[in-house]
N, C-alpha and C positions, 0 to 999 in steps of 0.2 A: 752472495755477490751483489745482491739488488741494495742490501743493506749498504755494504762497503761505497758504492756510486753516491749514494741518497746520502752517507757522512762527507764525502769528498765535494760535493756540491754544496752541502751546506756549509763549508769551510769557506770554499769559495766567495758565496754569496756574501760570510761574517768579514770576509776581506776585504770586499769590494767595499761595504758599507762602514771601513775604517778608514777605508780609503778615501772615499767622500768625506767624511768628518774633520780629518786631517787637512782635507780641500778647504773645506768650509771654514774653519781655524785659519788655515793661511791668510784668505782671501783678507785685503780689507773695508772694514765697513766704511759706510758714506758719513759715518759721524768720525771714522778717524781717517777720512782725504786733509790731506797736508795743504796738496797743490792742485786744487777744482780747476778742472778747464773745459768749459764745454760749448755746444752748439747750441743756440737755439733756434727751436722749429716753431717756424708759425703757417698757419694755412687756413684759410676760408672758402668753403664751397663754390660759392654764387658771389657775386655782385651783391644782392640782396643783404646776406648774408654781414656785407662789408658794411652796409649802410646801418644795419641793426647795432650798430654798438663792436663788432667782433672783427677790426679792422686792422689790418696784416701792422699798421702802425701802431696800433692802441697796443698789442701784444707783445710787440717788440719792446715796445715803453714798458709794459708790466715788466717782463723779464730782466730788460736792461735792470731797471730799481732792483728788482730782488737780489739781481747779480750781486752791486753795488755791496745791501746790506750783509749780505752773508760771505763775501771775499771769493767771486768766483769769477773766473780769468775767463772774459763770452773769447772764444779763437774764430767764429764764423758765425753769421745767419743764415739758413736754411730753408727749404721752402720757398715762403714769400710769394707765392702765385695760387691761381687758382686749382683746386684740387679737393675732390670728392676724398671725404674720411672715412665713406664707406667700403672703400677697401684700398688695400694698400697700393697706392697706383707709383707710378716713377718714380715722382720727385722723394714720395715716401723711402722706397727701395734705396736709391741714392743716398740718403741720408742713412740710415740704417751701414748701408755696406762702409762710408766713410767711417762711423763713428766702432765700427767693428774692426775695422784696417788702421787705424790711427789711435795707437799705445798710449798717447798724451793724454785724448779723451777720456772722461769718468762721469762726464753729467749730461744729458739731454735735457735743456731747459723749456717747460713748455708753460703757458697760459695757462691751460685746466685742461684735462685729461682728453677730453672732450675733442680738443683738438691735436692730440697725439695719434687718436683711433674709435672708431665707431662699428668695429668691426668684433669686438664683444671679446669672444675666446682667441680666438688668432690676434688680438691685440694685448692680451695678457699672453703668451706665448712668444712675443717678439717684445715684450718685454721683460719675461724671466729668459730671455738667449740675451739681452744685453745685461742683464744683473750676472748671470754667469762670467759674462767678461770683460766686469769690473765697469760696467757700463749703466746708470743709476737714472733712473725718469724723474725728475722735480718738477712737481707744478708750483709757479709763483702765485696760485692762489687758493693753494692747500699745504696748511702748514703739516705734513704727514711725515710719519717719520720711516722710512723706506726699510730700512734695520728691522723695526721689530714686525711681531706677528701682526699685529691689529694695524699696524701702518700698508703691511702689503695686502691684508683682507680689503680695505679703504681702497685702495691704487687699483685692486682686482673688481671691485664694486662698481667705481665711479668710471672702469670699461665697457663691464655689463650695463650698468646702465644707462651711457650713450648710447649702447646697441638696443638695447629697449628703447629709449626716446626714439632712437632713429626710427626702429618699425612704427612705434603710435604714428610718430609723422608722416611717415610713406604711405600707410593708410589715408591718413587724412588729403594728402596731397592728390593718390591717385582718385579719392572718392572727391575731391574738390574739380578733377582735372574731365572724370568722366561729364561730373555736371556741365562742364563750360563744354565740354565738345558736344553732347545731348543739343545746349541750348542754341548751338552753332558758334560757337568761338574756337577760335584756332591758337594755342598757345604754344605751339612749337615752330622749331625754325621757319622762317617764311618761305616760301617759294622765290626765284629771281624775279625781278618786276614788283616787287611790293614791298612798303615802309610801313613801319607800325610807331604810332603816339600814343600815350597815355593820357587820357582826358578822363581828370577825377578818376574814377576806381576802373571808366571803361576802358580797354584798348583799341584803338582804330587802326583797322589796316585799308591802308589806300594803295592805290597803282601811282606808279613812281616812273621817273622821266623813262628808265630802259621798259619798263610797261608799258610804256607807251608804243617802243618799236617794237614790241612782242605783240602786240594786239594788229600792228599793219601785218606781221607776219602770218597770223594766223587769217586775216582778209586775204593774203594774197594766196595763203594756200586753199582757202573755199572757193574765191572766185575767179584766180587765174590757174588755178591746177597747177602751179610749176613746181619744177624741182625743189628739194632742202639745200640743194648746194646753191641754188639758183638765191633764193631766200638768204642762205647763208653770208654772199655775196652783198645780198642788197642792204643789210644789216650793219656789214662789215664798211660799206660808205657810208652809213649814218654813224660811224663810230660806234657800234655796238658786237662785238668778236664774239660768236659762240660756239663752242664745239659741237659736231654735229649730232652725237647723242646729247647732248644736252636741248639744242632743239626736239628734236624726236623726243624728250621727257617733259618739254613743254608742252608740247603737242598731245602728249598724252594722261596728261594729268588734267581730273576735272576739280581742283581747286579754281584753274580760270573761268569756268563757268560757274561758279559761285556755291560748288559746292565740297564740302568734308570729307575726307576717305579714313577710317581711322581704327585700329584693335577697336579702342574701348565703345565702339559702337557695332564692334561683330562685320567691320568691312562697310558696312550697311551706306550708303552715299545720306547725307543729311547737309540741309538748306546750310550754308552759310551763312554769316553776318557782315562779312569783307564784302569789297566794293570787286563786280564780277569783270574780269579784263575782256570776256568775251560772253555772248548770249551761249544761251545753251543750241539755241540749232545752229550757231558759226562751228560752237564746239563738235557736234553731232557730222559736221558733213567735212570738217577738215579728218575726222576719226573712220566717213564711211558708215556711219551708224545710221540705221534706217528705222528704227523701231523707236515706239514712244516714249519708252522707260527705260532703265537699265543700261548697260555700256557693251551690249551685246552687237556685233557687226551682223548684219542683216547678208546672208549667203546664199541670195534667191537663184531661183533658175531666171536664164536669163530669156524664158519664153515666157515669162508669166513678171511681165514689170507692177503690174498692179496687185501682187500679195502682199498682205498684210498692210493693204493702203485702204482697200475697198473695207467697210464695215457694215453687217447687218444690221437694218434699223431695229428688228423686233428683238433682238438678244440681244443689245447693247444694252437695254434697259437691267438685265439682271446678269449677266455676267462682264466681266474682262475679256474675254476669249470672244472677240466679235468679230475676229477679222476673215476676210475670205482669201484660201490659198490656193496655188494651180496644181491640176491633175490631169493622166492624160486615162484616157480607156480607150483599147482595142478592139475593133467588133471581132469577133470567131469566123463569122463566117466570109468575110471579105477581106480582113485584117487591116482595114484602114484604123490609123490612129486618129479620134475626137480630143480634143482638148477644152476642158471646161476649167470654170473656177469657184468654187464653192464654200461656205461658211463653215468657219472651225469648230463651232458649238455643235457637241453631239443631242440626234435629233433633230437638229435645224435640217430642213430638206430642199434649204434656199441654193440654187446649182446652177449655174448660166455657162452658154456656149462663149466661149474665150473668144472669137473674133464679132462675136456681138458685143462683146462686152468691149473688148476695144474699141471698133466702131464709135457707139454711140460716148465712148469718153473722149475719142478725140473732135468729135460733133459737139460735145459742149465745149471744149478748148476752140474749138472754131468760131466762136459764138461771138469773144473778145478781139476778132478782128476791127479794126477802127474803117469806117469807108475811108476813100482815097480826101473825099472835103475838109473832114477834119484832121486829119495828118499834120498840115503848117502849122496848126493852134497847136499842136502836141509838141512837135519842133520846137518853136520858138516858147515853149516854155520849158523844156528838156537843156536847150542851149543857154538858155539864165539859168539854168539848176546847174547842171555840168560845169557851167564858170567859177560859182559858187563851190561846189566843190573841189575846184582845182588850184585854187588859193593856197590850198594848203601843199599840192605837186609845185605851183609856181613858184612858193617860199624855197623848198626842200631844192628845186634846180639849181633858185641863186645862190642858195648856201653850199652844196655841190660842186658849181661849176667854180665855188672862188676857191675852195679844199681842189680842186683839179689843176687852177691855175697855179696854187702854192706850191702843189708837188712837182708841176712843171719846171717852175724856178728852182725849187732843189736839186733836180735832174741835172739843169745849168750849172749850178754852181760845184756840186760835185764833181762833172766831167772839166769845169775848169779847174778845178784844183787839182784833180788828176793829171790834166795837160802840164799844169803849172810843176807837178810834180811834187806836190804838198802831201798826196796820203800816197800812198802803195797801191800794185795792185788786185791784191787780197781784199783791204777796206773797199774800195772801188766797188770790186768786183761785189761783196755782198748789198752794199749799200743803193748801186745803181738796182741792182735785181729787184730787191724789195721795194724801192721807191717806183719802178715799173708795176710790181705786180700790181699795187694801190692803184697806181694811175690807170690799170686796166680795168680796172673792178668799177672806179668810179667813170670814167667813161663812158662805158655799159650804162650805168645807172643814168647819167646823166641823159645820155641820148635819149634813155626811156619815157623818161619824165617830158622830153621835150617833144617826143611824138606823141603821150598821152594827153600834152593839153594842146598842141599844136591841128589834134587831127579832132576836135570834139563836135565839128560838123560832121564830121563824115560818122562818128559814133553814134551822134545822134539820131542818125536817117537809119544806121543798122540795127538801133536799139530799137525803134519804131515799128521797123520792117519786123521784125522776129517779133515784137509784142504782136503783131498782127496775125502774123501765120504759125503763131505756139500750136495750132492744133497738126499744122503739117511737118512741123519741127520732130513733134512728139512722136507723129506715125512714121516718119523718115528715122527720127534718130535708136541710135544704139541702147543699149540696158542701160547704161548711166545715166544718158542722157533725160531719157525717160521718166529716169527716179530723181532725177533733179527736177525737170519741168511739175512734176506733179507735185513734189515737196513745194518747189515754188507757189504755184497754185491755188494750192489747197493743204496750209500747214499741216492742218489736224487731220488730215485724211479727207475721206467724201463716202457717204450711203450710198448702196443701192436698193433700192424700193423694188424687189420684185412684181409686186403686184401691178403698179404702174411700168413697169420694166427704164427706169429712168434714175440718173443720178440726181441726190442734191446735198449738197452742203454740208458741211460743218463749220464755216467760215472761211469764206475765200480772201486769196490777198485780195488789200483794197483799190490796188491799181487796175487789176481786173476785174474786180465789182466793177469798177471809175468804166471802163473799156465795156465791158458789155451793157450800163446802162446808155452809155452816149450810142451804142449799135442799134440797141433794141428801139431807140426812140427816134435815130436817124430815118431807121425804115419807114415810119409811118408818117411821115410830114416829107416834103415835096422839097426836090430834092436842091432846089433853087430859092429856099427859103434863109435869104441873109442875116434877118433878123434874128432866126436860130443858131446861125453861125457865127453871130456877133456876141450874143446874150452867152452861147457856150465859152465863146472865149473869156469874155470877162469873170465867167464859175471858175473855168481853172486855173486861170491866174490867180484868182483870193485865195481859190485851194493853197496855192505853192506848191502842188504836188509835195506835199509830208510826207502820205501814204507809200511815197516810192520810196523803199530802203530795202531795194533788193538788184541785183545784176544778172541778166539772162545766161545763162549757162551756152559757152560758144563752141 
């Protein structure tokens, strides 16, 4: 029985492959097409690519000639855009399904192979489904003849081996591509806000005009706290529209601080070479990030504002892990709760009572109180600085209030033509709505700007007053508030010296260096000494107040 199956099968099989023979006899070959008609593809990768010599007209040109010389009838060109030969993408597929659907066709004319497919075996496979139907690959600059064996070995070769080029190249690319991101260059898409030139071999990326209104946005979100839609708004009257996750992806990308996020460095953040839209502490407190490294949100208790601000002097010498955090301990026998704060370094036995340690930090915040004498000197060079800075509000009003006045007059002429009975009132109706909404947005704005330079005396007496009393700011205010004043403060953090039981330094802002030298020196000279009062005024004015580049937290 098993024999009888095993002869009936092999019949079978000697059928089938008569049957193909007979196929193969029918079909005919490309040396005896009568009536050539075909398409030619052309395609190039990159830009790049087009500039090298391999340019979507260069290949057209090649094919055309060939046409010419050998009598083939081009019915379409194909292709023609940009498109990866790495694997078969649309415009490929399109082509393919036309020249399979359309009985006319017999030739797909190409440049060099090369540009047919780079995709190896699956390009010699979607080239024997078109030889099966009657459907023949020519390249115009391989004279190969498609009929015999050695001609389709050639056509199967010169696939494989664009797919081998390809990988040598991919290697070299991605190992070209890790070095430029290693050395901080960024060669993929840019972020919004930035232009990239080519200067000789280098590329420059610079912050570009809508960078510019991305950088106020990110100022107004450090140091007015407001909303994204608030922002989004104010945006929206400088002519700049953003969706609001796309803010929110501004916002949280640290490309604008000037650094790389990327695979081929393991995630790792690495310096950039681009020009930074924002510092890295605008970036750190529009994100909430309280800690010195990393992009990690700082999740403190909110009874303990000075963890991981305070650092121990004697382990900061040999480890990272310096900072002091809060803890509470229970006594047994009474059950009252102690609250201390102590150094993270195991070993360290450095451990202070928490409202001592408060205490004397808001006693040296006290410290940079101005006496009530020099205040005016402080003033009247706060209010030449604020003017100075408002140049740039006072531009942005007049440019505003005339974009207010033009949509006013639109508003007019719409509702007369309306009246007049010129549009409908459908067009009307959309055209008045949106021309309001503008007009509310910019309004808003406008008033803004006009109270922020209108009212710079009176900001300047509050900015004054708070520089004064940061220490009772600090005891009065909430957890945030707290973690702001002290970041202001004291960028880098601040020691505490057990053994002295006293904070000092790591470099304070220099506005309050400026504030506690003029206190320290006021006290000890008599307090009706003009001369000191004069001599100080003419120091801060040469200063110009530089050092101030910071805004009190309200």
């Amino acid at each position: 029985m098993n024999t009888l199956i095993m002869k009936i099968s092999l019949l079978a099989m000697i059928d089938k492959v008569n049957k193909k023979k007979n196929y193969i006899k029918k079909k005919v070959e490309y040396k005896d097409l009568t009536n050539k008609k075909a398409f030619v593809w052309t395609r190039v990768s990159t830009r790049e690519q087009e500039k090298e010599g391999h340019s979507l007209d260069y290949q057209k040109r090649i094919c055309k000639e060939y046409a010419e010389r050998h009598n083939i009838q081009i019915v379409d060109y194909l292709g023609g855009e940009f498109e990866s030969a790495q694997e078969e993408g649309k415009l490929y597929q399109q082509m393919v399904d036309r020249a399979l659907n359309n009985p006319d066709i017999n030739v797909i004319l190409i440049d060099r192979f090369d540009r047919f497919s780079r995709t190896g075996a699956q390009g010699i496979v979607t080239k024997e489904l078109l030889k099966k139907n009657g459907k023949y690959i020519i390249s115009a600059s391989d004279e190969v003849d498609p009929d015999s064996e050695s001609g389709e070995m050639i056509q199967d070769f010169r696939l494989l081996f664009a797919k081998y080029e390809n990988n040598v190249r991919a290697k070299e690319i991605i190992k070209g591509m890790k070095e430029c991101i290693g050395n901080g260059y960024w060669y993929n898409i840019l972020p919004k806000g930035y232009d990239r030139k080519k200067v000789g071999k280098a590329h420059i990326i610079t912050v570009n005009k809508e960078g510019e209104l991305q950088r106020e946005a990110f100022m107004w979100k450090a140091y007015e706290n407001i909303t994204n839609e608030e922002i989004l708004d104010r945006l929206k009257a400088r002519g700049l529209i953003l969706a609001k996750q796309t803010l929110s992806d501004i916002f949280k990308n640290p490309f604008y601080c000037g650094y790389i996020i990327h695979a081929y460095t393991d995630y790792e953040p690495k310096e950039g070479k681009h020009e930074k839209l924002v510092s890295e502490t605008i970036f750190k407190i529009v994100n909430g990030i309280e800690t010195n490294s990393g992009y990690t949100q700082d999740k403190g208790n909110a009874l303990y504002p000075l963890n991981n601000f305070i650092k121990c002097p004697q382990c900061s010498k040999n480890t990272s892990i310096n900072h002091f955090s809060g803890y509470e301990r229970i006594k047994k026998k009474s059950g009252k709760t102690y609250y201390y704060y102590k150094c993270n370094t195991k070993g360290c036995k450095c451990n202070t009572n928490l409202e001592s340690m408060h205490d004397k930090f808001a006693n040296r915040l006290y410290s940079y109180s101005l006496p009530n004498e020099v205040k005016p000197i402080f003033s009247k060079v706060l209010t030449k600085l604020f003017k100075e800075q408002n140049k740039s509000n006072l531009q942005q009003h007049r440019e505003l209030s005339k974009k207010l006045t033009e949509i006013e007059n639109q508003i007019n002429e719409v509702s007369l033509k309306y009246g007049l009975s010129k549009i409908n009132g459908e067009v009307y109706n959309i055209t008045i709505s949106t021309l309001k909404e503008d007009k509310e947005i910019l309004s808003k704005e406008v008033n803004r700007l006009h109270q922020t330079v209108s009212n710079s005396v009176e900001y300047v007496d509050k900015t004054i007053e708070m520089a004064s009393n940061i220490g009772s700011l600090w005891k009065k205010g909430d957890y945030n508030i707290r973690k702001k004043i002290q970041k202001l403060a004291y960028p880098n953090g601040i020691f505490y010296d057990k053994e002295n039981q006293e904070y000092r330094t790591d470099g304070e802002n220099k506005v309050f260096e400026l504030f506690g030298e003029i206190s320290s020196t006021y006290e000890g000279i008599n307090k009706s000494d003009k001369p000191f009062l004069s001599s100080l005024s003419d120091v801060v004015e040469h200063i110009g107040l530089e050092p101030i580049t910071f805004r009190l937290p309200v």
